[in-house]
C-alpha angles and dihedrals in degrees: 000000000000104000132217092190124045119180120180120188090323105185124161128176128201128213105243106234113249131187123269098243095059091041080059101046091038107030091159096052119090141166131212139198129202113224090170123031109190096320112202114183142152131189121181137232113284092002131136109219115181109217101210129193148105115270119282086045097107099250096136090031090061094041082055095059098046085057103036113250081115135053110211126241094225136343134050139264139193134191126191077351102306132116118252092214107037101034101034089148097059086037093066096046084057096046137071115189119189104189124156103344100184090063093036104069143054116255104205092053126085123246085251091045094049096052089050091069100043087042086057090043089058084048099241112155126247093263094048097043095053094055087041099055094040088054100042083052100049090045092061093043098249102112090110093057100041089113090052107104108239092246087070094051116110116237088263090046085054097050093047095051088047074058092049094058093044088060099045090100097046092238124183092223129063119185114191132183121212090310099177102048091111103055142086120258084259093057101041092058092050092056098050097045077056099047083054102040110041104015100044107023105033097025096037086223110166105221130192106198116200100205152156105207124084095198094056079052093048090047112046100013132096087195154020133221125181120215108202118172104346085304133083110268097170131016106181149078124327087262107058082039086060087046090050092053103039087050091044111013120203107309123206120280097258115267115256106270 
């Protein structure tokens, strides 16, 4: 399988925040949790994998360090070939990465206006930019809307322009965090059928999907990975995702050692 994401032993561990007054009366002591514990994953080119699991279980850390937000503890990681850690620049023209829409733009500005200037932030010039944002709007149905100020968007217009920047760059990956969490069930199903249909299967995007929900996973993903613990605990079908967790459930996040 040629993959478009290669993980290799990703761990990261975070400080645990401590009050100030113990930090002043203990300086030296410290406590650490692990968010990732040897993380070994592959997603090939033009797949869409589900990564399943409760909060605390490292689903968005691990999406940060694939594009770069994060550097890992230990491990490696490449995307479209090229090393999270050594090569972060190339890595984020071959990523999009769709996290929390509503916080991430600005409401008295239009969707148009608002691609401008992260299509400024990803240094595209003005002629460029301007193809780019047209197409990725058309491409998530919101060209009709592009001079509604984002304010005015419903929950499933905001997710589909956070679409929209991600895909200013054209990037192979996508990386997407829970992206319907804020929409109706209506909704949900619309964008995933989406997410299937245009993004994977006419545009050949390879999407990681953090998620909760193993329906969205049954419904747009080839495949399904668990994460349990900071560590895999599945790799396989919707199906055998559904058996592990109805064996198992979704255990706690681990407490800081």
């Amino acid at each position: 399988m040629d993959a478009a994401i290669v993980a290799r032993g990703i761990s990261m561990r975070f400080p645990v925040r401590r009050p100030w007054a113990d930090i002043i009366r203990h300086p030296a002591r410290f406590r650490w949790t692990t968010a990732l514990d040897g993380i070994d994953l592959e997603v090939g080119r033009g797949e869409v994998v589900g990564l399943l699991g409760p909060n605390g279980a490292g689903k968005t850390t691990l999406l940060k360090i694939l594009c770069t937000l994060l550097l890992p503890s230990g491990g490696s990681a490449l995307v479209d070939g090229l090393d999270v850690s050594r090569e972060p620049l190339a890595v984020r023209r071959a990523v999009g990465y769709c996290l929390d829409t509503e916080r991430s733009f600005y409401f008295r500005l239009t969707g148009y206006q608002n691609l401008e200037f992260f299509a400024a932030l990803n240094n595209l010039r003005a002629r460029e930019a301007r193809a780019r944002i047209r197409e990725a709007l058309q491409i998530v149905g919101l060209d009709g809307a592009a001079d509604a100020r984002f304010m005015t968007y419903s929950k499933g217009m905001q997710q589909r322009l956070g679409l929209a920047r991600a895909l200013l760059t054209d990037p192979s990956v996508l990386l997407l965090d829970e992206p319907t969490k804020s929409l109706d069930p209506a909704a949900s199903v619309g964008f995933r059928r989406f997410l299937r249909t245009t993004m994977a299967e006419r545009l050949g995007k390879t999407v990681l999907l953090a998620t909760h929900s193993l329906e969205e996973a049954r419904e747009c993903c080839d495949r399904v990975v668990i994460l349990d613990r900071g560590r895999i605990g599945l790799r396989g079908s919707s199906a055998e995702a559904e058996a592990f967790i109805m064996a198992h459930g979704f255990p706690a996040p681990p407490e800081p050692a």
